[in-house]
C-alpha positions in Angstrom: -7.4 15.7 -26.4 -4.7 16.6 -29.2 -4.6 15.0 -32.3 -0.9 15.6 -34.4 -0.4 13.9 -37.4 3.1 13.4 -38.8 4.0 12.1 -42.8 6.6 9.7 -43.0 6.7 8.4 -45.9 3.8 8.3 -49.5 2.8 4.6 -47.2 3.2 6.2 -43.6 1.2 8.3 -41.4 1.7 8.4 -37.8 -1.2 9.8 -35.4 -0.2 11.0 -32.5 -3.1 11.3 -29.7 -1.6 13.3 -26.5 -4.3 13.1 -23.6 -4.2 15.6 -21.0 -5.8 17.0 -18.0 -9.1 19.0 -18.4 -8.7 21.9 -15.8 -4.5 22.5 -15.9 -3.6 21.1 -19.3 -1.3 18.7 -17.8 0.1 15.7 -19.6 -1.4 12.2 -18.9 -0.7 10.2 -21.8 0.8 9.3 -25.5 -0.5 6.9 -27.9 1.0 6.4 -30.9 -0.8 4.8 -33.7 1.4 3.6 -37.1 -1.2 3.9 -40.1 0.2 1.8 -42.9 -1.1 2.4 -46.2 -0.5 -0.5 -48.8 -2.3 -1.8 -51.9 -5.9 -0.1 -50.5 -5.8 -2.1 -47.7 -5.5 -0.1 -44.2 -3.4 -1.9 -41.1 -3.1 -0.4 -38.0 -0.7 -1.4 -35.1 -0.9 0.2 -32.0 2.6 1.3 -30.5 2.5 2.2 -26.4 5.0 3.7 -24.5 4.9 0.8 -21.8 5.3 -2.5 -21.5 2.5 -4.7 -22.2 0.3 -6.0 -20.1 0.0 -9.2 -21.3 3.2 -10.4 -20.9 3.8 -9.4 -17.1 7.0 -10.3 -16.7 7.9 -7.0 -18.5 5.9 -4.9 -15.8 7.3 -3.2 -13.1 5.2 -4.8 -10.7 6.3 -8.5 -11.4 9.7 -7.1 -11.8 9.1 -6.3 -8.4 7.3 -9.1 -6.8 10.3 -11.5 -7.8 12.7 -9.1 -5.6 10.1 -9.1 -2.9 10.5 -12.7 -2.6 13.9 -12.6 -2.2 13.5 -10.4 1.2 14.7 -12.5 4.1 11.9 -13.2 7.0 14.0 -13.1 9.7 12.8 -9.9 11.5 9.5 -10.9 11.0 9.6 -14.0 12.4 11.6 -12.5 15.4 8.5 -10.0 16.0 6.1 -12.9 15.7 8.1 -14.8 18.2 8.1 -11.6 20.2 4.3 -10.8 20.1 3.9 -14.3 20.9 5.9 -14.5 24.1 4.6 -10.9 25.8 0.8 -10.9 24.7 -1.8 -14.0 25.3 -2.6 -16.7 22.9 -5.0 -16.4 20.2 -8.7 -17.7 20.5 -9.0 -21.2 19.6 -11.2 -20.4 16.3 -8.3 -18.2 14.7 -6.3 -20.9 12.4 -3.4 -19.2 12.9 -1.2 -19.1 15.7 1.1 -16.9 14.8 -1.4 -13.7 15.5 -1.5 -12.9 19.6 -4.4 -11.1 20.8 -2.2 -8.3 21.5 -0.9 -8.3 18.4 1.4 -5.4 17.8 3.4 -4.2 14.7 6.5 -1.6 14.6 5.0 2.1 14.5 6.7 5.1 13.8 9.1 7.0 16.2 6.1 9.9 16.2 3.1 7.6 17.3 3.4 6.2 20.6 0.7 5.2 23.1 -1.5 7.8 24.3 -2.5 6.3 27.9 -4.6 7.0 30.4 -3.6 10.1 33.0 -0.3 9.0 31.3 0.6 5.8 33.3 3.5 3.9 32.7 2.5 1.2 29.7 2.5 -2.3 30.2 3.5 -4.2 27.2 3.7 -7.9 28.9 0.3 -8.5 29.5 1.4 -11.3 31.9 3.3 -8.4 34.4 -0.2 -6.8 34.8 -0.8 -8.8 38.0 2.1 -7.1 39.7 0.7 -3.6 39.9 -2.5 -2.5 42.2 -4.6 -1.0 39.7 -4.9 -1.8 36.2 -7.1 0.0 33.4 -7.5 -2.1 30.6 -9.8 -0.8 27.9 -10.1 0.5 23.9 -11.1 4.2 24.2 -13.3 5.3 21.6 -14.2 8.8 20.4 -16.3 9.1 17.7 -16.1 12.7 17.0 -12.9 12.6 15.6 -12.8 10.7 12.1 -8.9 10.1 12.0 -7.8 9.2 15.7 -10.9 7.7 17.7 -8.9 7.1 21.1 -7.8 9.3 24.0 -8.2 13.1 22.2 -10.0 14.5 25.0 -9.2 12.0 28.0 -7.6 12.9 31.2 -3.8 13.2 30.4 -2.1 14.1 33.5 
């Protein structure tokens, strides 16, 4: 914690408190703090280098809340429509019906589906009548913290 005082005028004094990081020194913050000096009588008025917090729409994050709400749903809806027409309906006690019980989400080109002696994957659950033999089933390993699944099951 630095403290740097500067003189602006015979009424002024600006304090200057720069925080940093303990171990490597590095920046984390500025206040500023305008010291006015008048007539004996000491006022202080704290100056930040952000927006306030309590007027949010100033913030970054409303800023971006109201552009978030302007993002069309259409995709969405599509892959609701989707999960809805290849997986089974919900349970009667979920409220919403939009949520299959195979409810699956877009994942990313490098994480496919790991499956069993690497058989083809199903992703209708209605087609699974048409083959002879059908494993069906939520692997679990729990030595491995980060990917409990198929790490060590038989993979061709």
């Amino acid at each position: 914690l630095f403290y740097f005082y500067d003189k602006l005028s015979k009424s002024e004094k600006a304090i200057h408190i720069i925080i940093t990081h303990p171990k490597n020194m590095t920046f984390v913050s500025n206040l500023s703090r305008k010291v006015a000096r008048s007539s004996g009588s000491k006022k202080s008025q704290l100056r930040f280098h952000h927006p306030s917090p309590f007027d949010p729409q100033t913030t970054k994050g409303w800023k971006a809340a109201v552009k978030e709400a302007s993002i069309p749903t259409t995709k969405h809806d599509e892959e609701v429509k989707r999960g809805l027409k290849i997986g089974l309906p919900g349970a009667s006690s979920i409220e919403d019906k939009t949520i299959p019980t195979f409810s699956r989400g877009e994942l990313p080109h490098f994480a496919g589906i790991n499956t069993f002696m690497k058989a083809p994957f199903v992703e209708d659950i209605k087609k699974v009548g048409d083959y002879d033999a059908t494993v069906i089933g939520v692997p679990f390993d729990g030595g491995c913290t980060y990917r409990a699944g198929t790490r060590f099951g038989p993979q061709g």
